[in-house]
DRENDO-1510 file (C-alpha; in Angstrom, 1 decimal, always signed):
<recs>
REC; n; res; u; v; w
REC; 1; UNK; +210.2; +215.5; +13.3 .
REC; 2; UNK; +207.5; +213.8; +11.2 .
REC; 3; UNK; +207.9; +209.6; +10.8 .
REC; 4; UNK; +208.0; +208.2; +7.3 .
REC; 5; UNK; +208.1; +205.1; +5.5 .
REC; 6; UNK; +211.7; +204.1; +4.6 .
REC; 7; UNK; +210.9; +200.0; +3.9 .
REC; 8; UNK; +209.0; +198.2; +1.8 .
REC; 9; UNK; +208.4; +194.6; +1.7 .
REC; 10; UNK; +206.0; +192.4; -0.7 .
REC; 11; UNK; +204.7; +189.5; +0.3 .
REC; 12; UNK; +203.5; +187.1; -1.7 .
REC; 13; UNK; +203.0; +183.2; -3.0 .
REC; 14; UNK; +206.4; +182.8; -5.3 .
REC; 15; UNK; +209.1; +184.8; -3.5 .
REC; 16; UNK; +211.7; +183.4; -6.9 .
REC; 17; UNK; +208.8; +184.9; -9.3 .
REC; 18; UNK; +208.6; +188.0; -8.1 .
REC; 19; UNK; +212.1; +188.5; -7.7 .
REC; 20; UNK; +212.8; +187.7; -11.5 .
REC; 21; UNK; +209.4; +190.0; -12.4 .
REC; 22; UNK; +210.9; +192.9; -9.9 .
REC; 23; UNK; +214.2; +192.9; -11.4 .
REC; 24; UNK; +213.6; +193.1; -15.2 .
REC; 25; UNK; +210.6; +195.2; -14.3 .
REC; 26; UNK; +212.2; +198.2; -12.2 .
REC; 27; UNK; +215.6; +197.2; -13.1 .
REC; 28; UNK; +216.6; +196.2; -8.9 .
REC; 29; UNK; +219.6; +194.0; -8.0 .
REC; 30; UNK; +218.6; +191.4; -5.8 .
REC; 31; UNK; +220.5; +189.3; -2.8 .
REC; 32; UNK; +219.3; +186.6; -0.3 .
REC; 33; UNK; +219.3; +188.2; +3.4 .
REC; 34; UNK; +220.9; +185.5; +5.4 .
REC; 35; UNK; +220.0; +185.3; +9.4 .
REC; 36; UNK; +216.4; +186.1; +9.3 .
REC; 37; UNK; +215.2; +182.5; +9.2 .
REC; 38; UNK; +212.9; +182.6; +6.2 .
REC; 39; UNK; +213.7; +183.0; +2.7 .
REC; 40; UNK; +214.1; +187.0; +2.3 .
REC; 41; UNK; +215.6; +188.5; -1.0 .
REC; 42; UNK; +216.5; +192.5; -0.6 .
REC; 43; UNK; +216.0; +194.4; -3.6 .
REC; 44; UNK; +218.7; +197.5; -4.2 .
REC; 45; UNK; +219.1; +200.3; -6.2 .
REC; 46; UNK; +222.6; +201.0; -6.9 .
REC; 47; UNK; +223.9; +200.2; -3.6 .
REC; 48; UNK; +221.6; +201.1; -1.6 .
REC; 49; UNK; +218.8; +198.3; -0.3 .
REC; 50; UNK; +215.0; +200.0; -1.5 .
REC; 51; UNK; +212.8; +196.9; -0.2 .
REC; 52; UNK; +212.4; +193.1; +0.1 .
REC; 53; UNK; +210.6; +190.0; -0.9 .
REC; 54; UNK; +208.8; +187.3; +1.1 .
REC; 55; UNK; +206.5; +184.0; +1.3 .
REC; 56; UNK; +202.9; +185.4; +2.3 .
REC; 57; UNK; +202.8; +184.5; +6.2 .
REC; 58; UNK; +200.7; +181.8; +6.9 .
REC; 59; UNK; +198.6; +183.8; +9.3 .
REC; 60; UNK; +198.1; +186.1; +6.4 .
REC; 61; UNK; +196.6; +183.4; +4.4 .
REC; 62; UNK; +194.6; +182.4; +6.9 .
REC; 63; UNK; +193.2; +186.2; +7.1 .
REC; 64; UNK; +192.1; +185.9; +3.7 .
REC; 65; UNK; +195.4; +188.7; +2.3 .
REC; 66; UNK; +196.3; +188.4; -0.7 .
REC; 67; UNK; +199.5; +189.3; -2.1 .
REC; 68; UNK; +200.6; +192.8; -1.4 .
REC; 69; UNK; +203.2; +195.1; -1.2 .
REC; 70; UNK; +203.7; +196.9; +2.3 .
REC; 71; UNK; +205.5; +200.0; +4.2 .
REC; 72; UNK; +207.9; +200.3; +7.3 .
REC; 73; UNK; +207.0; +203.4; +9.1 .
REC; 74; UNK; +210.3; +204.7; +11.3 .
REC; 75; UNK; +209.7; +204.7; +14.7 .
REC; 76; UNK; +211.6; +205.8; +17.5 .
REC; 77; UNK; +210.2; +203.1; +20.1 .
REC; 78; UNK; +207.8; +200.4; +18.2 .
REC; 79; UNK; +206.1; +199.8; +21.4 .
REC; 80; UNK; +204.9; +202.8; +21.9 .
REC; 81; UNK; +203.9; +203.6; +18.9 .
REC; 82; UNK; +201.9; +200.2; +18.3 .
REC; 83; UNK; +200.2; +201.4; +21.6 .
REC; 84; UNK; +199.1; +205.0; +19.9 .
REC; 85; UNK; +197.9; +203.5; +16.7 .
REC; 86; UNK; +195.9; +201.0; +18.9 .
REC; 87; UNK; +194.8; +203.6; +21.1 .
REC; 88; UNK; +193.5; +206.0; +18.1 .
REC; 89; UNK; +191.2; +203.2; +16.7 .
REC; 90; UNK; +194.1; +201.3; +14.7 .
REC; 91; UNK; +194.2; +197.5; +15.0 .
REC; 92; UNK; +197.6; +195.5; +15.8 .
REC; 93; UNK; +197.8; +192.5; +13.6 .
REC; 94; UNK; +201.2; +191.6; +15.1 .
REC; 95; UNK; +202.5; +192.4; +18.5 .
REC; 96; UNK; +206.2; +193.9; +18.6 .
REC; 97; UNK; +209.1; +191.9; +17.7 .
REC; 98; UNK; +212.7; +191.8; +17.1 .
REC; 99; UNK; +214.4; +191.0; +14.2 .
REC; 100; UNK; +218.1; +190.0; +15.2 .
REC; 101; UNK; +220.3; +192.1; +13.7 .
REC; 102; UNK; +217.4; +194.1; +11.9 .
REC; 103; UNK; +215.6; +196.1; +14.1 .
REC; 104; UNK; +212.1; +195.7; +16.1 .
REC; 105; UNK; +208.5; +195.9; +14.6 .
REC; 106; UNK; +204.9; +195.6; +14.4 .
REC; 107; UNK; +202.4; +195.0; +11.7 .
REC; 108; UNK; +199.3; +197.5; +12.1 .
REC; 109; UNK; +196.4; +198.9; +11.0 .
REC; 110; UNK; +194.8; +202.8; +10.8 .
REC; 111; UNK; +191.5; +202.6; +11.9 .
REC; 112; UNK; +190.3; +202.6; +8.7 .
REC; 113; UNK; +191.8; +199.0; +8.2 .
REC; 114; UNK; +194.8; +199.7; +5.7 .
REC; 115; UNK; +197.9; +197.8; +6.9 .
REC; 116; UNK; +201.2; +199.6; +7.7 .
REC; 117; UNK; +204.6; +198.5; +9.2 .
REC; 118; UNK; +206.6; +199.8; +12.4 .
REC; 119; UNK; +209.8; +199.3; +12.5 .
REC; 120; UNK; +212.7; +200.9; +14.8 .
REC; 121; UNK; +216.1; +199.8; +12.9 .
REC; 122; UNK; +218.8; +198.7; +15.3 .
REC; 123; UNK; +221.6; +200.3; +12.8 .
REC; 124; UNK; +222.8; +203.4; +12.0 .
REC; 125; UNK; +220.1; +205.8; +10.3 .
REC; 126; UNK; +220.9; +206.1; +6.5 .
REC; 127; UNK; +221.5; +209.3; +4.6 .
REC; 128; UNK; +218.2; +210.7; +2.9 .
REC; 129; UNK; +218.2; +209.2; -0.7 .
REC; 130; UNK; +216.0; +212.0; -3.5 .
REC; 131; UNK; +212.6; +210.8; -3.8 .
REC; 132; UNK; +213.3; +210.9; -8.3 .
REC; 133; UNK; +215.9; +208.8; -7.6 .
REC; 134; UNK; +216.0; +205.7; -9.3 .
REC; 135; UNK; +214.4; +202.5; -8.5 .
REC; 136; UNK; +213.1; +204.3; -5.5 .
REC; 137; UNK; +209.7; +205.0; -4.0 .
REC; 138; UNK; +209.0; +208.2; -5.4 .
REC; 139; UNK; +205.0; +208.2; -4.1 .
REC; 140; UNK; +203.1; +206.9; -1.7 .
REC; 141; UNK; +199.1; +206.7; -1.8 .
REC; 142; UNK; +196.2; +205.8; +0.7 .
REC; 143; UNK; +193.2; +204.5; -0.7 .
REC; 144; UNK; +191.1; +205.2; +2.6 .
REC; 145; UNK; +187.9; +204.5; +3.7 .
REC; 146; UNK; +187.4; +208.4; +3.9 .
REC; 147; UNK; +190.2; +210.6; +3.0 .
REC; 148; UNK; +190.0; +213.3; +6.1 .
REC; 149; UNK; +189.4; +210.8; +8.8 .
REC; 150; UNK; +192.8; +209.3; +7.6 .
REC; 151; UNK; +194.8; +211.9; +7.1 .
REC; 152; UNK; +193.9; +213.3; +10.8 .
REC; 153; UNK; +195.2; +209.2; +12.2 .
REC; 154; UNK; +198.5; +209.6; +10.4 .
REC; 155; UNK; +198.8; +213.2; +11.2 .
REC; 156; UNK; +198.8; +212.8; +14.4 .
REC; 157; UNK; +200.8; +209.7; +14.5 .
REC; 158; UNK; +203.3; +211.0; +12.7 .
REC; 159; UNK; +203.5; +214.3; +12.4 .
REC; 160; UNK; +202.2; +214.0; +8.1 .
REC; 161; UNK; +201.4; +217.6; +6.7 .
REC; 162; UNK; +198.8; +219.0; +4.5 .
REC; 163; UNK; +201.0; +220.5; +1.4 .
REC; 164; UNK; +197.2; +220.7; -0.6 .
REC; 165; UNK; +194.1; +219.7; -2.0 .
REC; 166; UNK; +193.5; +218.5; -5.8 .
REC; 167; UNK; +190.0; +218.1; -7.0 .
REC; 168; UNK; +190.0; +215.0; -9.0 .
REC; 169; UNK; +186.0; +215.8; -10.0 .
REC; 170; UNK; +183.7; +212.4; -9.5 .
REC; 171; UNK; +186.7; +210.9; -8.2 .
REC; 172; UNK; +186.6; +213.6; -5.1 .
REC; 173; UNK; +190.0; +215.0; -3.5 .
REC; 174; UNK; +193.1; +213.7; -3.2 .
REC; 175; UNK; +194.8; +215.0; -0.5 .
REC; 176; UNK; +198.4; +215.4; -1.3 .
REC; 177; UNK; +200.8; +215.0; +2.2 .
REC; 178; UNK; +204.2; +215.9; +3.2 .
REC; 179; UNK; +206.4; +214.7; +6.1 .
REC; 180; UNK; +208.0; +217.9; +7.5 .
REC; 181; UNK; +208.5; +220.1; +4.2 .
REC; 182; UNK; +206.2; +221.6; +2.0 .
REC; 183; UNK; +207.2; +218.7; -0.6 .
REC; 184; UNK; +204.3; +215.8; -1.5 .
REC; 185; UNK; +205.3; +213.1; -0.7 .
REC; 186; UNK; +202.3; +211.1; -0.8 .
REC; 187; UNK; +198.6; +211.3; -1.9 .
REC; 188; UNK; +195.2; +210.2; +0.5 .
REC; 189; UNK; +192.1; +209.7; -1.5 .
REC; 190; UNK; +188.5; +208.1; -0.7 .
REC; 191; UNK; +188.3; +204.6; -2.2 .
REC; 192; UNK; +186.3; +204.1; -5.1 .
REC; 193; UNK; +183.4; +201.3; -4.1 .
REC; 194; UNK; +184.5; +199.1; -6.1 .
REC; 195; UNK; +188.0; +198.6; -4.3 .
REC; 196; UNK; +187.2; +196.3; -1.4 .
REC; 197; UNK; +189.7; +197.9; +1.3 .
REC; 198; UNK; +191.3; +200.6; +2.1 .
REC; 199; UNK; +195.0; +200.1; +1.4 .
REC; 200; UNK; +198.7; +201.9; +0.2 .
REC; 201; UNK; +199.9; +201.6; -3.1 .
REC; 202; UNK; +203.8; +202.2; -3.8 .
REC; 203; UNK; +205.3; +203.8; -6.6 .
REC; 204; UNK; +208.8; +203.1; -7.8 .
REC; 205; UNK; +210.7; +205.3; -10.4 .
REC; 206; UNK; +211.5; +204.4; -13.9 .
REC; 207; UNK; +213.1; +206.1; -16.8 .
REC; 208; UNK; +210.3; +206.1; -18.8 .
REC; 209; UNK; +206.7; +204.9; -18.4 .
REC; 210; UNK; +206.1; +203.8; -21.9 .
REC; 211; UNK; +209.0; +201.3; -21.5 .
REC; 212; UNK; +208.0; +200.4; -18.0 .
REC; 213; UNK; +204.7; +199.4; -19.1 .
REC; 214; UNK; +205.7; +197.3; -21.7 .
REC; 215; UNK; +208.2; +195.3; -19.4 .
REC; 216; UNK; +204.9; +194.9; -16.8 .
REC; 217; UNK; +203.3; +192.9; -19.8 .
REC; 218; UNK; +205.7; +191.3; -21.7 .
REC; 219; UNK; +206.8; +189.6; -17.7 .
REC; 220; UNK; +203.4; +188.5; -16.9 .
REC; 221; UNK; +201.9; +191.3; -15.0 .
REC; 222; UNK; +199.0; +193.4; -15.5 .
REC; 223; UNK; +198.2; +196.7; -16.4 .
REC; 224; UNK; +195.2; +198.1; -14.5 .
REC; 225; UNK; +195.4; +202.1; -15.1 .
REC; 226; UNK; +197.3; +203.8; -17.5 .
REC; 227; UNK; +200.0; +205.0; -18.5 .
REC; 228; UNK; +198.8; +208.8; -18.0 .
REC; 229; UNK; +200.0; +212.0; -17.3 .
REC; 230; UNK; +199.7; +213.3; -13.6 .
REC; 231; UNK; +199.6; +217.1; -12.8 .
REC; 232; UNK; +203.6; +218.2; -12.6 .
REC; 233; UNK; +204.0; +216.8; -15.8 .
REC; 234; UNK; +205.0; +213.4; -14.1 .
REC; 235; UNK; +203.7; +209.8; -15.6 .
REC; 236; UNK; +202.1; +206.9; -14.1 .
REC; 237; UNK; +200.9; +203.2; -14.5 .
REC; 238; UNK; +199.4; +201.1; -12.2 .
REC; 239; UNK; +199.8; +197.4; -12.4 .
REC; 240; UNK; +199.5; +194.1; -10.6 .
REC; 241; UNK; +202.5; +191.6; -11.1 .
REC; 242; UNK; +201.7; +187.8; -12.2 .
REC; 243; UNK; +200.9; +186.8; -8.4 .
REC; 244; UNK; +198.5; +189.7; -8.3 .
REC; 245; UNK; +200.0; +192.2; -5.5 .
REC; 246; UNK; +199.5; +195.7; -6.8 .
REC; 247; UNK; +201.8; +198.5; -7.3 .
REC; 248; UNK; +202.8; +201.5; -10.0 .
REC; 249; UNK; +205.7; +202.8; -11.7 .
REC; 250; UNK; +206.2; +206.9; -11.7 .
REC; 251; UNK; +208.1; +208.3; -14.3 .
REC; 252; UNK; +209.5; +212.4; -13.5 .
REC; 253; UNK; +208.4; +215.4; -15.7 .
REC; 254; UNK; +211.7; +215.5; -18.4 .
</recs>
């Protein structure tokens, strides 16, 4: 059974910021997570927790990262998988660890450099939520280094499948993946030059994406592509909030 992503967590440089952006922007609830020893708010969509919200690690300042937004791959045992991604040319940034209460992980790398979580919860598995469902993550995209290469690493790690090709023209192919269905769930392109790593972009599911743009601007963030119609019929804007982490906003055909 293929691994997916099933957390997401930003980190950045004003944890009360973003949570006040986050919440008018995508319309979460928000709670502190009590017992994890740094300040941690959980973001939920009805009542089910979708992702949560950090201080940018030290050690991640020192690294140069900026503010970002990042996924939890499931794993079955974090340890070995950290070993296989390290093994197939990945980097481990942070060795495995527990999380009382939580579950254990690792912070990675494909060998491409774009960062990725493992994590193997300690609780119960949750019931599948739709992917239009919203407030969700409703798409997930790799801007690699050079889209085959990287769809081969998580293929293999995780058991990702080809659902098909799309020729963007100049832009090249975007390779759009599933995770044991014949149902995208995701997108892997080749970086334009201009971006200066490869990295995932996460996007969450509004209403509409005229509206969600406008709440992107008129609560400091920044509109960097869009909004514009996807083939399906679906709509998209991509953004960066007021401390500069990057995501988008998907809105389904109607």
């Amino acid at each position: 059974m293929a691994s997916e992503f099933f957390w997401y967590e930003l980190m950045t440089t004003d944890v009360a910021a973003a949570e006040a952006f986050y919440k008018k922007v995508v319309g979460w609830t928000s709670q502190p997570f009590e017992g994890s020893g740094v300040d941690y708010v959980v973001f939920s969509a009805g009542e089910r927790g979708v992702a949560g919200v950090m201080l940018l690690p030290e050690e991640a300042k020192a690294m140069g990262t900026p503010p970002c937004w990042m996924g939890y791959v499931h794993a079955k045992d974090v340890d070995a998988a950290t070993a296989s991604v390290q093994k197939a040319g990945g980097a481990v940034h942070r060795e495995p660890s527990d999380i009382p209460g939580v579950g254990r992980f690792s912070v990675v790398a494909d060998p491409q450099g774009a960062a990725f979580m493992l994590m193997s919860p300690s609780g119960p598995d949750e019931q599948p939520i739709p992917r239009t469902a919203p407030g969700h993550v409703g798409w997930h995209e790799l801007y690699a280094g050079e889209y085959k290469a990287a769809f081969g690493f998580y293929s293999k790690q995780f058991g990702w499948t080809k659902v098909r090709d799309f020729d963007m023209g100049e832009m090249g192919i975007y390779l759009i993946f599933g995770t044991g269905s014949d149902e995208g769930v995701g997108g892997i392109m080749t970086k334009p030059p201009q971006m200066p790593m490869p990295a995932w972009q996460f996007y969450f599911n509004v209403d509409d994406i005229q509206a969600g743009a406008k709440r992107i601007t008129d609560n400091g963030g920044k509109i960097t592509m869009g909004p514009m119609e996807v083939p399906g019929g679906s709509w998209v804007v991509n953004a960066q909030d007021p401390q500069g982490a990057h995501f988008a906003l998907l809105a389904a055909k109607k």
